[in-house]
N, C-alpha and C positions, 0 to 999 in steps of 0.2 A: 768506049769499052776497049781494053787493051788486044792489040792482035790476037795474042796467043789465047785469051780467053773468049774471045768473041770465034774463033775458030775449032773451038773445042768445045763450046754453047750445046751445040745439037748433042754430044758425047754424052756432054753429062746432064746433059736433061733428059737422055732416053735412058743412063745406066741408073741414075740417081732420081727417078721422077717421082718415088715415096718415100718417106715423108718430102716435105719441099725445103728449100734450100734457106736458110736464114741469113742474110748478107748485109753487107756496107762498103762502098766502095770511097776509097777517100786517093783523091790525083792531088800529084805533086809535079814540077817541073817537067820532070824526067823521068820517071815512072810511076808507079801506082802502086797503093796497097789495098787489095780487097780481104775483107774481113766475114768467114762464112761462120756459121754455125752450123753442121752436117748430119745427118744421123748416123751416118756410114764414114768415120771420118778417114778410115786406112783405106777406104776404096779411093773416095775424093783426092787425099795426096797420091795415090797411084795414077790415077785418071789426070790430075793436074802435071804429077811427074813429069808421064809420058810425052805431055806436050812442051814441057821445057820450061816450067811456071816452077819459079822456089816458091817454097811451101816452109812455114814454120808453122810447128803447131803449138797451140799456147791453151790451158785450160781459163774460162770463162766460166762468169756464173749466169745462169739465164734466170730471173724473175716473170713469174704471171702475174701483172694484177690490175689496178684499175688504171684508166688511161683518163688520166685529169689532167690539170696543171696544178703544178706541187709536188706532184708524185713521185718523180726522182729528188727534190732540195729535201723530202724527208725521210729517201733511202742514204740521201747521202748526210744528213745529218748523225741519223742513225748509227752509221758505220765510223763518221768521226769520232761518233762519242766513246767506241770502243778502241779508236785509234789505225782505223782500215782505211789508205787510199785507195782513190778510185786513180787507174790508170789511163783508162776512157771507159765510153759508154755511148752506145747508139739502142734504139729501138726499133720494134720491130708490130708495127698497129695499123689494122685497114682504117681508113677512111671512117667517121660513124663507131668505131667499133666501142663498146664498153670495154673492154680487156683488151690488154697489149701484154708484147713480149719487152723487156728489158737487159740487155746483154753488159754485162760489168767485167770487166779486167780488173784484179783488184791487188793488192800486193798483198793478200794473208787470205787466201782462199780458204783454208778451213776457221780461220775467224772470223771471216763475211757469213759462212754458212750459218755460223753459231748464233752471231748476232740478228741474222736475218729470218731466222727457224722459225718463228713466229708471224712473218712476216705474212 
């Protein structure tokens, strides 16, 4: 875990501890990108500020739905067919669970919503 975030752990698990935090952490050589989903997201970039952590914020779409395999190659066919990249995607599923969460970057965010409305 990166310093600054591993020291500011306790912070934002006492200021932020409802809803809980939806994340993905992806390391590179030389530093790190973590990827949160927040419910409070101007606290979280002030809480993250303060401790010296850049922050960009970027709108995502989050999906509920069943947690199979397949699941994403027919969100993502889906969104092809209407001409929508996926920019990345990670999830977010306990162990066992029936339902997961699905967090997409996509480059046409109100055309992923449109195409996905049904979903």
């Amino acid at each position: 875990m990166p310093p600054v975030i591993h020291q500011s752990k306790s912070k934002l698990t006492s200021d932020m501890a409802n809803p809980p935090i939806i994340g993905a952490i992806i390391c590179a050589v030389d530093h790190a990108v973590v990827r949160m989903v927040v419910s409070e997201p101007h606290k979280a970039i002030h809480l993250l500020g303060e401790h010296g952590v850049l922050v960009i914020e970027r709108d995502v779409l989050l999906l509920e739905g069943r947690s199979r395999p397949g699941e994403l190659a027919g969100i993502a066919k889906k969104l092809a067919s209407h001409k929508v990249n996926i920019e990345y995607a990670y999830s977010a599923t306990l162990p066992g669970a029936s339902r997961g969460a699905l967090i997409l970057r996509v480059d046409n965010l109100a055309k992923a919503k449109r195409c996905l409305r049904k979903y």
